[in-house]
Structures are given as C-alpha cells and as structure tokens.
C-alpha positions in Angstrom: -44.6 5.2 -3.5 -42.3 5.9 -0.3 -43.2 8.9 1.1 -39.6 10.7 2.5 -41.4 11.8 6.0 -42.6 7.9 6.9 -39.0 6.5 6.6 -38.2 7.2 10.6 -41.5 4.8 11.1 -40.5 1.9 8.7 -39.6 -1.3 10.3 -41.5 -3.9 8.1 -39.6 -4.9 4.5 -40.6 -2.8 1.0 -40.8 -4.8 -1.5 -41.2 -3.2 -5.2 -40.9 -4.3 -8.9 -40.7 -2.1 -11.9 -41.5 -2.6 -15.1 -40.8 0.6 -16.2 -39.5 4.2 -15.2 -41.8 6.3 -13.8 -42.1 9.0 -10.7 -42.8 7.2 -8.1 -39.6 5.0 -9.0 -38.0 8.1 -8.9 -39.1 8.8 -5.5 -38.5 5.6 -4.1 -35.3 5.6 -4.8 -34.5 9.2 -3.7 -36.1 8.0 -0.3 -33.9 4.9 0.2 -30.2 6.3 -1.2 -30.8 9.5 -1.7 -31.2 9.6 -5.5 -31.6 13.3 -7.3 -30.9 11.2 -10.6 -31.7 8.1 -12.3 -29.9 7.7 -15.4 -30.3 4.1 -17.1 -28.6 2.7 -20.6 -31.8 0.7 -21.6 -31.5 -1.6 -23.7 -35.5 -3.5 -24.2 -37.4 -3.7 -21.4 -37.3 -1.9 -17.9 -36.6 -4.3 -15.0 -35.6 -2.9 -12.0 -36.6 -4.7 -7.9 -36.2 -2.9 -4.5 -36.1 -4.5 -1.0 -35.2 -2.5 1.6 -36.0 -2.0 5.7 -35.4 0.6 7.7 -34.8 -1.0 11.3 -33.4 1.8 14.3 -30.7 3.7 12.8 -30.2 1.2 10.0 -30.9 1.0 6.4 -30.7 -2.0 4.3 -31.7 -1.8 0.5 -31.0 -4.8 -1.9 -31.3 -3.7 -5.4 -31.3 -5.2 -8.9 -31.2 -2.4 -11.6 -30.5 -1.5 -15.1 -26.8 -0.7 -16.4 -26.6 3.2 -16.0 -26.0 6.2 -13.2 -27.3 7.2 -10.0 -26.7 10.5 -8.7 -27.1 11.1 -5.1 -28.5 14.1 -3.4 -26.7 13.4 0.4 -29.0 15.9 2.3 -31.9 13.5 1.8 -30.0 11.0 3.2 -27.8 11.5 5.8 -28.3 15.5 6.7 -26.3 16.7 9.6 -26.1 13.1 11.8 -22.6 10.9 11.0 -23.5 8.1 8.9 -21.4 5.6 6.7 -22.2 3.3 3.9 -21.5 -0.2 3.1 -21.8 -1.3 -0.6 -21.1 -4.8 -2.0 -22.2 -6.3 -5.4 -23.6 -9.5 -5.7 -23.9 -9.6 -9.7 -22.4 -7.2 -12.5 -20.0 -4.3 -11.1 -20.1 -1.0 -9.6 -18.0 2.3 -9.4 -19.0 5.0 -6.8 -16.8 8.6 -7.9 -16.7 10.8 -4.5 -15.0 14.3 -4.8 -11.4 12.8 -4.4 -11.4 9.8 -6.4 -13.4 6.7 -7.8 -13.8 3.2 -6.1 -14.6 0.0 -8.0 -17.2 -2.6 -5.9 -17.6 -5.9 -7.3 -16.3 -9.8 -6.2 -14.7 -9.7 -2.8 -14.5 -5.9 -2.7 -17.1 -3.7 -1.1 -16.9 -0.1 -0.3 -17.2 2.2 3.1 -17.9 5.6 2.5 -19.4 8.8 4.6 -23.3 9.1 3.3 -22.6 12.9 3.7 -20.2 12.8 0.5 -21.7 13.9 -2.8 -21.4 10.5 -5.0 -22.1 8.8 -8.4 -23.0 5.1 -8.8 -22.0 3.6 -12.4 -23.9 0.1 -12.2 -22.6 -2.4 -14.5 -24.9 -5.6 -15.5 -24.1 -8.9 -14.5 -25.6 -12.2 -16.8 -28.9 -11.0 -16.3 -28.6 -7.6 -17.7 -28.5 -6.0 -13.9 -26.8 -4.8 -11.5 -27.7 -6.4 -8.1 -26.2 -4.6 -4.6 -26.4 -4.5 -1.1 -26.9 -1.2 0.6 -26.2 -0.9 4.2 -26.5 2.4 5.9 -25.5 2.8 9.3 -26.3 6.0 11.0 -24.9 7.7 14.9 -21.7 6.5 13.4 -20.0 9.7 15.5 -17.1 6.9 16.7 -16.0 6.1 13.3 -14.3 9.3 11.7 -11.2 8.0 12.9 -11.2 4.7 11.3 -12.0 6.0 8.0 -9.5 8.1 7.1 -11.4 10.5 4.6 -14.3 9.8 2.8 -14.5 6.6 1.7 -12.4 3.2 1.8 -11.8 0.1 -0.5 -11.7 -3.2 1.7 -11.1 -6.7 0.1 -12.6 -8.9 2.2 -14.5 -12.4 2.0 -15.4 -12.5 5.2 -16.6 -8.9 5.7 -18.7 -9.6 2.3 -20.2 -12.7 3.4 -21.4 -11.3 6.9 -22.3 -8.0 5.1 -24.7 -10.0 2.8 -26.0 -12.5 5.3 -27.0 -9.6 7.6 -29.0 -7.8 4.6 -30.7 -11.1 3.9 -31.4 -11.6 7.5 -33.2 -8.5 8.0 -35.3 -8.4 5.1 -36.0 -12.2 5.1 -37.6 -11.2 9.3 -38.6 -7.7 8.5 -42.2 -8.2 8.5 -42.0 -10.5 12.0 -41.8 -9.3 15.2 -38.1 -8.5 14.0 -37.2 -7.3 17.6 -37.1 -11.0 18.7 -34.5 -11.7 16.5 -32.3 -9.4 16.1 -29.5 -9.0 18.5 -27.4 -5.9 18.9 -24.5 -7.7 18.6 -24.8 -8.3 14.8 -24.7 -4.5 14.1 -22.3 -4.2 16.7 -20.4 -7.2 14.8 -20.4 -5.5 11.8 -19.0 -2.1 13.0 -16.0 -3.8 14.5 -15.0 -6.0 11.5 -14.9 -2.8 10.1 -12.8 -0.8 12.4 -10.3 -4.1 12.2 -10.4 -3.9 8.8 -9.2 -0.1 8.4 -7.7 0.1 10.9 -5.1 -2.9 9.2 -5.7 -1.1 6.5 -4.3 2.3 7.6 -1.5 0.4 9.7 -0.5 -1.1 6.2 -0.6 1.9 4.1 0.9 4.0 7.0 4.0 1.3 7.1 4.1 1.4 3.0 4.5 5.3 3.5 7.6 4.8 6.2 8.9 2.4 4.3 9.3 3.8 1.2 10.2 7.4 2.7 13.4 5.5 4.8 14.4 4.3 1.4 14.6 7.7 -0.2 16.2 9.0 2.5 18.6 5.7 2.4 19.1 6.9 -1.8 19.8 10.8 -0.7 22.6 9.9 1.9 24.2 7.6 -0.5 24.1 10.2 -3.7 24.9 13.1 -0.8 27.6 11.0 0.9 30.6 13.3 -0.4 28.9 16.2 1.5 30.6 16.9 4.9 27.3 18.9 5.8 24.9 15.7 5.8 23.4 15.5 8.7 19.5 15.6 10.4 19.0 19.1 9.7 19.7 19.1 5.5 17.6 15.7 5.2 14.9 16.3 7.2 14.5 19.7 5.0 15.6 18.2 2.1 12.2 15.8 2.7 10.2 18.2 4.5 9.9 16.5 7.6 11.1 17.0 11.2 14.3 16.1 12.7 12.2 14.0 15.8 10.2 12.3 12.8 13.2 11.9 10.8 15.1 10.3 13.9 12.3 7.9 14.9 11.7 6.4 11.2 15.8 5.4 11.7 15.3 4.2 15.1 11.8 1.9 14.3 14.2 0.5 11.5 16.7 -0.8 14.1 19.9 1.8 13.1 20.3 4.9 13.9 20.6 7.7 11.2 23.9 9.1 12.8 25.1 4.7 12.3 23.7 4.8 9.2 24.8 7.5 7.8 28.6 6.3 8.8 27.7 3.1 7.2 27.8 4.1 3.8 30.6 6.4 4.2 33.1 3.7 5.2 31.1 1.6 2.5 32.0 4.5 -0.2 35.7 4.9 1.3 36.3 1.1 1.4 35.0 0.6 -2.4 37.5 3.7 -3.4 40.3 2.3 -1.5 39.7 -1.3 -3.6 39.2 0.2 -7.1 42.0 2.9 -6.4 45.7 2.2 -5.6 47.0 5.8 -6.4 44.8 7.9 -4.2 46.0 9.3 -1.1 43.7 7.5 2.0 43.4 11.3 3.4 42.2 12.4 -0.1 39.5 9.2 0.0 38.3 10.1 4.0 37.8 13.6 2.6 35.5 12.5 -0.2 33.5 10.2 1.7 32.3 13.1 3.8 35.2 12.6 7.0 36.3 15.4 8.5 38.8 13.7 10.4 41.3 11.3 9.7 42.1 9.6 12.9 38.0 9.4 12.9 37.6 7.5 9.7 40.7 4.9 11.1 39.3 4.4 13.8 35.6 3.8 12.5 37.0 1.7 9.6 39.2 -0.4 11.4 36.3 -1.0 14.4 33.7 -1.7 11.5 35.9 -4.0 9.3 38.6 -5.5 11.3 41.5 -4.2 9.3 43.2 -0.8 8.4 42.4 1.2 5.5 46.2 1.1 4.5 46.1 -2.5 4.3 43.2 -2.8 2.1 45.2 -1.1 -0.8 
C-alpha cells in the first residue's frame, strides 16, 4: 500500500499487480490520480497493474485496468499548486468528463487538462479486456494557464504521443537507478514546449475559424441589409455584439475595408437590377441599393466597372 504522506519522497518505480479489488488498491490509486472512486464492469477475473514514479515535481503512472469509472478527488492530487495532466491510451479507449464538457483519448489523441478540475475517467478495454494509459502529471505549471485556454484540451498528435510515451517508459524503465544521471531537464522541458506549440496552433486555429466564420455572417447581413441606407459600423457591430474597432480590424486583416465592402455589394445589387430590369428608373435602383446620392453611385459604378449605369440597360 502507498501511503499519501510518502509520495513527496518517492523517486524509485512502484510496481503493483492485482488480482482482485481490495483497500489497499483503493488507496493506491487515490495516492497516484487522485481516485475517491473505483467503479469497474467486471466481467471474470480482476486484473488490474500499476507502475508509476514520482520524480521532482513529476508524476508518471502507466496503468492497465478493467473496463469501468474512476472518479477523482482533485484535492489529493493537485491542492492549491498549478498542475496539468497529460493522458494518452495505449490500448482500448478513454473519455475524461470535466465540468464543461467530455474528451475522448485513444489512437493519436491524448488529453491536457488542469489536475485541479473535478473529472471522470470512463476506461474502455482494448483486446485484452483493459484499458492501458499513460499518466503524466506535471506540477509548478504556473506558466501554462495561458496556453490552455480553460480546463482541458484535445490535441491530435503522433509526435506528441510518441514522445509522451517514450518519456513514461524512460523513467520507469531507470527509476530504480541512480535516475539523476540520466535524466536531463531538457526532456520535461521538451515536453512542456511541444505542448505550448501545440495549443498554442491550436488556439491560433480555432481563433482564425471564429474570425472567419463571424466576417462571413457579417458578409450575409450587409448583403440581406443592403437596401438599408443606415448600414454602416455602428448597426453591425450591434447587430453582432461587437465593437466598431473589432469590427473594423476583422475587415482590414481580410484585405478590404468594411466601408469598400460594403460599397461592393451595393453596386453588385444595383448592377444585377439594372440587367434583369429595363423599366426601372436608375435613380429608383441607386435608392434601393442603399445610395443616397445619385452622382455618388455614377461615379462609384462607372470607377468600379468601367461603364455607365445607363449603358448597361
């Protein structure tokens, strides 16, 4: 049994096997993740091997357990210091739930998450009736808030996989050496930037997704709005809850001003009309494309297109 108080002194590898449930599996396992709960779907015999190190402000577990539930008691684990957790699954499935949504880890994908977050582990047996996982729990993580973004994140990654896995290997295959002679800073140190790459990628993509698809529903408004002579920065950036200096600067990363493109698909509108309508008065189609003027939309129409709107009739 792994006694909670003796973990800040553990720098030699555990190694346990179970053959059963009992309370001193119970214990180990709130020691090493933080466990309240065990909850396994058992179906025959009760199979379930630990390995695990504690090495600085590390934590490595590698874990082969029965289909079923784990739920975590955080304080145990992580109490008031910043910590983060890397999971990856090396046979069968997993899917942590955290307070604002659920995460599936399994093939390429792993998952990064604050320790401090209350969490449920759903494990999901591979061809040998377990689950088996990496566990990686960095601690004096105070730098890493930022590259989060919340409480956990979903990364699809070989790479970060592969070094994730060979790290946990590496430390439990040398935990019971003089493990200090082998292990360099720089892996942790490798680790925690592959990370901050990766989210912050991550972020940079889903941050350009968001821009992008807010431009084009802006882009949608002005063109169903175009007939209205008050369309301008102030109605869209209420219209989309946003303001006017964010509104401008989504036009101008695009390459186009709002002011150009908002002319853009009047003279668009007016030179459809003008095509598809012989009768209409060209004063009458400025008008309902949203001009004011109609020496402006001349002017802008014949600059734009070459020609005048009278001869396009």
């Amino acid at each position: 049994m792994i006694k909670q108080n003796e973990l800040s002194d553990v720098n030699v590898v555990i190694r346990t096997t179970y053959n059963r449930i009992d309370g001193e599996f119970q214990s180990d396992m709130s020691a090493l993740v933080g466990v309240d709960k065990c909850d396994f779907m058992l179906d025959g015999e009760f199979r379930a091997a630990i390995d695990w190190i504690k090495y600085n402000d590390m934590r490595v577990c590698s874990m082969a357990l029965p289909p079923g539930r784990l739920l975590r008691e955080v304080v145990q684990v992580a109490g008031k210091a910043p910590c983060i957790v890397m999971t990856a699954v090396q046979n069968g499935a997993m899917r942590l739930t955290l307070e604002h949504g659920a995460f599936d880890v399994g093939g390429e994908r792993i998952v990064v998450f604050d320790a401090r977050a209350l969490s449920s582990i759903d494990m999901m047996a591979g061809e040998d009736g377990r689950c088996t996982f990496q566990w990686l729990e960095l601690s004096s993580m105070t730098d890493f808030a930022g590259a989060l973004k919340g409480e956990a994140a979903s990364i699809e990654s070989v790479s970060l996989r592969e070094y994730m896995q060979f790290f946990s290997r590496f430390l439990l295959k040398y935990g019971n050496s003089h493990i200090s002679d082998y292990v360099d800073v720089s892996i942790r140190q490798n680790i925690v930037e592959m990370l901050k790459t990766f989210l912050r990628d991550q972020t940079a993509r889903s941050d350009g997704g968001n821009k992008a698809r807010l431009a084009n529903d802006i882009i949608e408004y002005i063109k169903k709005n175009i007939d209205n002579h008050d369309l301008g920065a102030g109605r869209i950036a209420r219209q989309f809850n946003i303001s006017q200096r964010k509104l401008y600067k989504i036009f101008e990363e695009s390459g186009l001003s709002l002011r150009d493109t908002i002319l853009h698909y009047r003279l668009e509108a007016a030179r459809k009309e003008l095509a598809s309508s012989s009768e209409k008065k060209i004063i009458n189609i400025a008008f309902d494309s949203g001009f004011n003027d109609v020496s402006t939309f001349y002017r802008n129409f014949k600059r734009k297109y070459g020609y005048s709107p009278r001869s396009s009739q």
